[in-house]
Backbone as a chain_set.jsonl record, in Angstrom:
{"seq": "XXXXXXXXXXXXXXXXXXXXXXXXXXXXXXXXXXXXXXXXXXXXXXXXXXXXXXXXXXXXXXXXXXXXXXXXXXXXXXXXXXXXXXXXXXXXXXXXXXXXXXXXXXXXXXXXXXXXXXXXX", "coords": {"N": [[37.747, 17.971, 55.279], [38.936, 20.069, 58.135], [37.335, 21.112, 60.829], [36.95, 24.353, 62.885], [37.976, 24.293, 65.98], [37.607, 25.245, 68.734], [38.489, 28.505, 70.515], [41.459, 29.747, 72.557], [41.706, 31.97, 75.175], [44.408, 33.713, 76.041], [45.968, 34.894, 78.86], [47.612, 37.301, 81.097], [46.464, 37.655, 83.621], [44.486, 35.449, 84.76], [42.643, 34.938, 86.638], [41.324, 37.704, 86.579], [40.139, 38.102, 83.885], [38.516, 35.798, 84.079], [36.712, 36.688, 85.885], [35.37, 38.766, 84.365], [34.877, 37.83, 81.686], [32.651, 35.718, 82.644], [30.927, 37.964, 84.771], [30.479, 39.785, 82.131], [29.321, 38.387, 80.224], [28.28, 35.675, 81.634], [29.142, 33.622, 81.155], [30.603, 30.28, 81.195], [33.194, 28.888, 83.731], [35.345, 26.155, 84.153], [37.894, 24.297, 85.675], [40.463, 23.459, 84.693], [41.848, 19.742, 85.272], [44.541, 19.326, 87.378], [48.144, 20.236, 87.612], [48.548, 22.827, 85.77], [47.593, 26.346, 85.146], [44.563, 26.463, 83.431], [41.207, 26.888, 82.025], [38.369, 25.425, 80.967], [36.332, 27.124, 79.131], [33.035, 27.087, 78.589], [30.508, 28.661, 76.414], [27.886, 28.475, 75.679], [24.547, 26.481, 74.933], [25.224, 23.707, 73.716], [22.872, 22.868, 72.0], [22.76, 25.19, 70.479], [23.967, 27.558, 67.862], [27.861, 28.337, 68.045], [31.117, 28.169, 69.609], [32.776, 26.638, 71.87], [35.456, 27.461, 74.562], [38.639, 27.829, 75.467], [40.671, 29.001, 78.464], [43.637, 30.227, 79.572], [46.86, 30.863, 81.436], [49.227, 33.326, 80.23], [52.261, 31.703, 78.603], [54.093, 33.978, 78.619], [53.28, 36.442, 79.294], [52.189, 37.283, 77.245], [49.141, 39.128, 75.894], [46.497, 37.062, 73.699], [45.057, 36.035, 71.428], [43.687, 32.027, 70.192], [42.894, 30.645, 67.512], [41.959, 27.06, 67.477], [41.956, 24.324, 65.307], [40.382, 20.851, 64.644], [41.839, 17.849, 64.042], [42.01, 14.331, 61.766], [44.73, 13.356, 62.332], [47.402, 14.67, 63.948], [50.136, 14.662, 62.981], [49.978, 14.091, 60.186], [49.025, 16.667, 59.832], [51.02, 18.439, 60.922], [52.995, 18.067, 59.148], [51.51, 18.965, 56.939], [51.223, 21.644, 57.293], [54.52, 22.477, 57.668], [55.078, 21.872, 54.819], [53.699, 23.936, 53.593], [54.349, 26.495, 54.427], [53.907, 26.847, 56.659], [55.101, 27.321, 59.956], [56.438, 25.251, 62.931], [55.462, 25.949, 65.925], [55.23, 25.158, 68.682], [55.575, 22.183, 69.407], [53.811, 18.652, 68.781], [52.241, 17.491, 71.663], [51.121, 15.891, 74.306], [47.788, 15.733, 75.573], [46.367, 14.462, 78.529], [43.675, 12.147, 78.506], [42.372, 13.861, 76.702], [43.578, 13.748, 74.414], [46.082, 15.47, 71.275], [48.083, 18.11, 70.967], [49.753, 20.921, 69.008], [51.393, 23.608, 68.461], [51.337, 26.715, 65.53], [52.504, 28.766, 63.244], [50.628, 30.332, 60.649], [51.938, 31.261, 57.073], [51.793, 33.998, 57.093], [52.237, 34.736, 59.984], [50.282, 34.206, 61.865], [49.376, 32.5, 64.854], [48.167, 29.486, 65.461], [46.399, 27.041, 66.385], [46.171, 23.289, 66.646], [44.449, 20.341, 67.502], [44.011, 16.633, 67.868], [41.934, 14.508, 68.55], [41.714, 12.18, 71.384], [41.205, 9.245, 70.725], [40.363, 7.093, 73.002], [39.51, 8.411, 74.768]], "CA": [[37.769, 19.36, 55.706], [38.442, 20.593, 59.044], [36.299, 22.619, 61.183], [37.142, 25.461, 63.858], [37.532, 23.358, 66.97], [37.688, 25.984, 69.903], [38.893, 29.487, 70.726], [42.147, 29.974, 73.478], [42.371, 32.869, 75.402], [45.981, 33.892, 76.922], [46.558, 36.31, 79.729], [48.559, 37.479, 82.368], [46.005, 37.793, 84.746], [43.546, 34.885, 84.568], [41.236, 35.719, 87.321], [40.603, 38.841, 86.005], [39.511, 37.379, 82.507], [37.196, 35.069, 84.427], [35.492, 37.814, 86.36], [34.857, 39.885, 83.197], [33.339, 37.454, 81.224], [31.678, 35.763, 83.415], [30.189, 39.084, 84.413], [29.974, 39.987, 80.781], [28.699, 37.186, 78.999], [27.832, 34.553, 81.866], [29.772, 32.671, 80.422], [31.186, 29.125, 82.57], [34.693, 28.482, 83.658], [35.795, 25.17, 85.123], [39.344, 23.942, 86.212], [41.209, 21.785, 84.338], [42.526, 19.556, 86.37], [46.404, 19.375, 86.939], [48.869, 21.948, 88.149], [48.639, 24.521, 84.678], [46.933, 27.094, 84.825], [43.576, 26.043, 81.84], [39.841, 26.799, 82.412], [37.629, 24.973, 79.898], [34.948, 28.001, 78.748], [31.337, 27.285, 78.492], [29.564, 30.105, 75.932], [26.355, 28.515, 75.603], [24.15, 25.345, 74.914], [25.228, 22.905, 72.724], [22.044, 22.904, 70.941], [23.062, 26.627, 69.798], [25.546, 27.948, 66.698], [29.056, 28.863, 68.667], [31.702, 27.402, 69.964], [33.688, 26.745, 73.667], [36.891, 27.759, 74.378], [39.559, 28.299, 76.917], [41.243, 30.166, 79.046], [45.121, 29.999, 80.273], [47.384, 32.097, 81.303], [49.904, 33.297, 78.704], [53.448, 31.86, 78.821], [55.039, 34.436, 78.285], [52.723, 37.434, 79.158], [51.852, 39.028, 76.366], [47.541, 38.76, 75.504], [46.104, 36.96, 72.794], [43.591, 34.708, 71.407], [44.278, 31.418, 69.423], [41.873, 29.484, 67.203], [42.021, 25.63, 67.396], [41.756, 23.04, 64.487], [40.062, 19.633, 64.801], [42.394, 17.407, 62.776], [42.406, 13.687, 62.121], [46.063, 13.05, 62.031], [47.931, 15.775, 64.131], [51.524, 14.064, 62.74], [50.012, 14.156, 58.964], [48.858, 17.944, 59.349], [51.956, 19.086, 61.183], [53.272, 18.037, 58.235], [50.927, 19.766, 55.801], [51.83, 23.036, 57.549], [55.518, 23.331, 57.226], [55.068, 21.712, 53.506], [52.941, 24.508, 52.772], [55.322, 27.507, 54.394], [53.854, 27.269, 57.961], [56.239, 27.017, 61.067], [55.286, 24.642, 64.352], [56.33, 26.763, 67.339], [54.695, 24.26, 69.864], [55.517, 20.932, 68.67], [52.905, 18.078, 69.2], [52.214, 17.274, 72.388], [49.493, 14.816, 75.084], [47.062, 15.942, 76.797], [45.661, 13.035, 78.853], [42.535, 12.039, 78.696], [42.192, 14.214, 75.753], [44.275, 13.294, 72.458], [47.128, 15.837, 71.22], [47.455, 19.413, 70.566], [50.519, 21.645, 68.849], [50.482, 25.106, 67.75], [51.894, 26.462, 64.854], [52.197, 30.047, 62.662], [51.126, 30.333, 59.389], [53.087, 32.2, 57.051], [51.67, 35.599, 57.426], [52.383, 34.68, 61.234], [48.956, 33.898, 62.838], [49.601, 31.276, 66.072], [46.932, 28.751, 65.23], [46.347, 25.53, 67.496], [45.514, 22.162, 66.13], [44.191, 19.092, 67.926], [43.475, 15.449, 67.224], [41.271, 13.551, 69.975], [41.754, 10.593, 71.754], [39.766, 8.141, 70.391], [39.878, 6.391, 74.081], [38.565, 9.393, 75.93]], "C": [[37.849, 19.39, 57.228], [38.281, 21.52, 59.356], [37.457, 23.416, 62.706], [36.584, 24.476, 65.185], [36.896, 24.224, 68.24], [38.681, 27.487, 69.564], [40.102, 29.268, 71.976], [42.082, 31.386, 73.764], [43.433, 33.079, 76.116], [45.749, 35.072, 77.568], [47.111, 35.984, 80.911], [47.851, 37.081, 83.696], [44.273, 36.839, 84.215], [41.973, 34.959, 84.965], [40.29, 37.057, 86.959], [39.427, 38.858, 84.756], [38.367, 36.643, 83.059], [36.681, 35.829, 84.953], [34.776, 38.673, 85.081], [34.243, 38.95, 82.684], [32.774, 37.023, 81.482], [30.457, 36.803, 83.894], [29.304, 39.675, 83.51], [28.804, 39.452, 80.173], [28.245, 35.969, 79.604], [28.171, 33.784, 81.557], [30.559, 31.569, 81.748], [32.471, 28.394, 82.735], [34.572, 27.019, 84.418], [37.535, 25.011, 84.621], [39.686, 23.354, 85.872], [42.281, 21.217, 85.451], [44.006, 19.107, 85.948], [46.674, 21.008, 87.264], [48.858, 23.085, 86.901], [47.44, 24.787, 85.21], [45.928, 27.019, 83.439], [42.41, 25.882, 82.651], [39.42, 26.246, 81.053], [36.491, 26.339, 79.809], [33.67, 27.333, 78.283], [30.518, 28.533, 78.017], [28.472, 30.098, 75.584], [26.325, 27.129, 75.781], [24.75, 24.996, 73.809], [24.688, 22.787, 71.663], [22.189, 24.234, 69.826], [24.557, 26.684, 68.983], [26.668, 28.428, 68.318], [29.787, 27.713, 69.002], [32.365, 27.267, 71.848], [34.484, 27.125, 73.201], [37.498, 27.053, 75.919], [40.73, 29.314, 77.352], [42.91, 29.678, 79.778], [45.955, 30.763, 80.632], [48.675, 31.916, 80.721], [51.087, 32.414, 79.612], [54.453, 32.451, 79.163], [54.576, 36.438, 78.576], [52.134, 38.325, 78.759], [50.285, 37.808, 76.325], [47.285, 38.383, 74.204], [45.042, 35.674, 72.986], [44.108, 33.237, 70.116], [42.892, 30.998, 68.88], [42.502, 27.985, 67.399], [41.165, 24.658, 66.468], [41.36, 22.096, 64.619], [40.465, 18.563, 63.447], [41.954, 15.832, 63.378], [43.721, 12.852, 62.692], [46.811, 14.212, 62.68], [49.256, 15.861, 63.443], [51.532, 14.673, 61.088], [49.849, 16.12, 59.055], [49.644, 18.914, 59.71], [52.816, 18.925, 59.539], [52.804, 18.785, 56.973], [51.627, 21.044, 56.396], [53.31, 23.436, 57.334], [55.545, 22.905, 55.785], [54.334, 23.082, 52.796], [53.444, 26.25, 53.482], [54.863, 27.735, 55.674], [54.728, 26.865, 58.852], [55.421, 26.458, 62.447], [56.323, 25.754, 64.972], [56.12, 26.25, 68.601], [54.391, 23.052, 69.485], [54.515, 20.032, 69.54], [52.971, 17.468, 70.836], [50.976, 16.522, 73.065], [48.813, 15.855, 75.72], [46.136, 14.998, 77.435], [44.175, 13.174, 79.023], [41.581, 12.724, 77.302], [42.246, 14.351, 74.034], [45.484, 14.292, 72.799], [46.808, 17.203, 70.483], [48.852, 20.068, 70.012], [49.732, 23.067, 67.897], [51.733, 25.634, 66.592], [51.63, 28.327, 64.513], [52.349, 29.702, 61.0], [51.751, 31.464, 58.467], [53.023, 33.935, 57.065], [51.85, 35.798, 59.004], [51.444, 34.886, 62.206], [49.444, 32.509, 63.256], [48.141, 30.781, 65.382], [47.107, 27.378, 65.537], [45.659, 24.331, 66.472], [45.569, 21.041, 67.172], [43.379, 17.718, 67.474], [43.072, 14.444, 68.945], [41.578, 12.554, 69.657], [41.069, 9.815, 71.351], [39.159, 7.142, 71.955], [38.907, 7.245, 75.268], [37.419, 9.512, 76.106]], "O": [[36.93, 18.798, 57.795], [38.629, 22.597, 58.871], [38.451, 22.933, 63.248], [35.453, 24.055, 65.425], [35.796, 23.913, 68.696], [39.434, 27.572, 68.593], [39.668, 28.345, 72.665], [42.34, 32.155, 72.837], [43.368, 32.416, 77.151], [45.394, 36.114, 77.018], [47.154, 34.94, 81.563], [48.349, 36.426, 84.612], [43.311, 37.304, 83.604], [40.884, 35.007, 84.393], [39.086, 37.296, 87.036], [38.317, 39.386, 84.694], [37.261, 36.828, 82.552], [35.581, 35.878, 84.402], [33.624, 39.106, 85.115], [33.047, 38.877, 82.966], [31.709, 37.329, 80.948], [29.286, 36.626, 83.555], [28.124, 40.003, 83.63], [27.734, 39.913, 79.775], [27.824, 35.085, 78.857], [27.406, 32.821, 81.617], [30.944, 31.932, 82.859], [32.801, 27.447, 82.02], [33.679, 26.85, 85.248], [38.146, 25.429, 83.637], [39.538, 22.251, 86.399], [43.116, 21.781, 86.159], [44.503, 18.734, 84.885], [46.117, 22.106, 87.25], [49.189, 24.234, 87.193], [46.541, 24.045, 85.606], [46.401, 27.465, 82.394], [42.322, 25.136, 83.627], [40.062, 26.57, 80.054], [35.727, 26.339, 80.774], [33.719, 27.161, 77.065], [29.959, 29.307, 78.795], [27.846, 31.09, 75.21], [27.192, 26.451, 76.332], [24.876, 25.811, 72.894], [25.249, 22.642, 70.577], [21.814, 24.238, 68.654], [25.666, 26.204, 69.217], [26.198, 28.76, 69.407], [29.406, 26.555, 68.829], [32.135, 28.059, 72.762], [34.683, 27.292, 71.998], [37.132, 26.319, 76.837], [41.419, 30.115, 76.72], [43.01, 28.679, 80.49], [45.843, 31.781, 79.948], [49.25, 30.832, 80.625], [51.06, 32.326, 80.839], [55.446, 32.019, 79.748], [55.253, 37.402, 78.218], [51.699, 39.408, 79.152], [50.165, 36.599, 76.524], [47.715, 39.156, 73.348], [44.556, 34.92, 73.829], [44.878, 33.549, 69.207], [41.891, 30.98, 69.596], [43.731, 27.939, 67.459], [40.024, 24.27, 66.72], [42.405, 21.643, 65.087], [39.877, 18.41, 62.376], [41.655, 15.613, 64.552], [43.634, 11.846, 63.396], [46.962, 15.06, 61.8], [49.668, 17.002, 63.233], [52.427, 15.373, 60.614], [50.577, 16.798, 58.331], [49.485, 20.056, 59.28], [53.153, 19.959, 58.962], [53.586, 19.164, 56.102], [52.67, 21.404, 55.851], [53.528, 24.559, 56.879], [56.219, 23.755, 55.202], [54.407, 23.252, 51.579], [52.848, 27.208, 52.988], [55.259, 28.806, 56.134], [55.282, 25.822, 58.507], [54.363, 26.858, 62.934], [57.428, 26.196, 64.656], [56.687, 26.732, 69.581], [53.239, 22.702, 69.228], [54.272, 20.336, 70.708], [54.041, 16.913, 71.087], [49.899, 16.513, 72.469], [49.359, 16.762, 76.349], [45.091, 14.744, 76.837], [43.591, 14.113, 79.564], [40.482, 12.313, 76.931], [41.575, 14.725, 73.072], [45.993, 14.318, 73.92], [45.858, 17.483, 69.752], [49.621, 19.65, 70.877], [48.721, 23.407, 67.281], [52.863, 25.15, 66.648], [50.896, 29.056, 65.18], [53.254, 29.223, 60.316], [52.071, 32.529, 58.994], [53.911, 34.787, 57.051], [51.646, 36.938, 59.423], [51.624, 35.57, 63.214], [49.807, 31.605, 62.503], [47.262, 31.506, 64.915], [47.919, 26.656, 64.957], [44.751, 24.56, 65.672], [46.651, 20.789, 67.703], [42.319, 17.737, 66.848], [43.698, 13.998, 69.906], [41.748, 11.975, 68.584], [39.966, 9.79, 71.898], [38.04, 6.646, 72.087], [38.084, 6.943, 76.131], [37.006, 10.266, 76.987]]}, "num_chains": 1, "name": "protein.A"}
């Protein structure tokens, strides 16, 4: 089974997003490092139910939120998804230091992120 890895949020205007919930919810941004635009979110302790996220700004402009998958196999479950009528729209890709992440829609057309960690990280 996998679980609900993380939340993404997308927007135009990143700074803005980090002032609000920060503000909001106290909540803790840091910088991924590298030229994109990607804050890692901080929404509590560890020891507590919830999850992290992050923050980026969109591609493409428009606002939304993604969930993210924690797979073993990103290769085998890209595969489960279009076998089972979902479409990738962000084929697999690195993120160093981290493992690999693509995003995908399933067929009622919810974006939904999957990643498989590095085992060296």
């Amino acid at each position: 089974m996998s679980r609900m890895l993380r939340f993404e949020i997308q927007v135009a205007d990143p700074e803005q997003a980090i002032a609000f919930y920060t503000n909001t919810f106290q909540w803790e941004f840091m910088k991924f490092p590298g030229p994109q635009d990607y804050w890692f979110i901080k929404t509590g302790n560890s020891d507590e139910p919830g999850i992290d996220g992050g923050l980026m700004k969109s591609p493409d402009g428009s606002t939304r939120t993604v969930n993210s998958i924690e797979v073993t196999s990103i290769d085998d479950y890209l595969t489960a998804v279009t076998s089972n009528g979902g479409t990738v729209v962000v084929p697999k890709m690195s993120m160093p230091g981290m493992g690999y992440l693509a995003y995908f829609t399933d067929p009622a057309g919810v974006l939904v992120g999957i990643s498989q960690a590095d085992p060296h990280a």
